[in-house]
C-alpha positions in Angstrom: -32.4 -2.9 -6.0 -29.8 -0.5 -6.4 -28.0 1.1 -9.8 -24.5 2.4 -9.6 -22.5 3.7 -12.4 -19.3 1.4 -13.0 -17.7 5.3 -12.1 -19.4 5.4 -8.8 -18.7 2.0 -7.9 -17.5 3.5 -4.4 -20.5 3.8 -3.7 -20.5 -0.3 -2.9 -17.5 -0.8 -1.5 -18.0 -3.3 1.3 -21.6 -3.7 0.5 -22.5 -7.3 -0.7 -25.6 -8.2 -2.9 -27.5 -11.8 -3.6 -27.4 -11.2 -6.9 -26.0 -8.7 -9.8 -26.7 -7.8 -12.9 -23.6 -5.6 -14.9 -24.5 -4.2 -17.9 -21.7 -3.4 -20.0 -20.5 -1.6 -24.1 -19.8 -3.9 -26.6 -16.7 -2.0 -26.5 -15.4 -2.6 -22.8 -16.7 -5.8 -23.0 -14.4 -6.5 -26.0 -11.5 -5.0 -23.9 -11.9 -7.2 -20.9 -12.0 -10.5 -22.9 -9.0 -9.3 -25.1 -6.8 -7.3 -23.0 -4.7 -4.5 -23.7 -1.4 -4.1 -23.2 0.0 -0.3 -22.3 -3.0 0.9 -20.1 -3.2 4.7 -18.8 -3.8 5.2 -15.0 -7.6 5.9 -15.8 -7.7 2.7 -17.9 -6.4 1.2 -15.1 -8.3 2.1 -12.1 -11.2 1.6 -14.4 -10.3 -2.3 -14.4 -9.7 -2.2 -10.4 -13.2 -0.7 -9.8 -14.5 -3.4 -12.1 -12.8 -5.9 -9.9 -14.7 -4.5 -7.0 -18.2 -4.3 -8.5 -17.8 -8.0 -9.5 -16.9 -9.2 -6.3 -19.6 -8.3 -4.9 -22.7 -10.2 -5.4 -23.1 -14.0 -3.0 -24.9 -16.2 -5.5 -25.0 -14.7 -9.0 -23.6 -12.9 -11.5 -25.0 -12.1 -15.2 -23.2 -9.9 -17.7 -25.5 -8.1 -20.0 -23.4 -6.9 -23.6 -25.0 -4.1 -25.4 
């Protein structure tokens, strides 16, 4: 088991897991299934470090909203 802040999420890079379990805000949760138009940089390489958290794990993937 490992837990790495979505802002460390270097810390993974090239690492791949069986399974992973994100846990994210209500808020960015409502942002990725909404999308926003006019992002700033740090909006944006938020989202690209999400991309390389999520592609990560072989066999699962479960999305906890809180």
């Amino acid at each position: 088991r490992v837990d790495v802040a979505l802002s460390d999420y270097q810390r993974i890079r090239g690492v791949e897991f069986q399974e992973l379990f994100l846990f994210l805000s209500f808020e960015t949760w409502r942002g990725i299934s909404k999308g926003k138009h006019g992002l700033s940089s740090q909006e944006w390489n938020a989202l690209t470090s999400l991309y390389t958290v999520v592609s990560r794990p072989k066999d699962g993937l479960v999305v906890f909203v809180k």
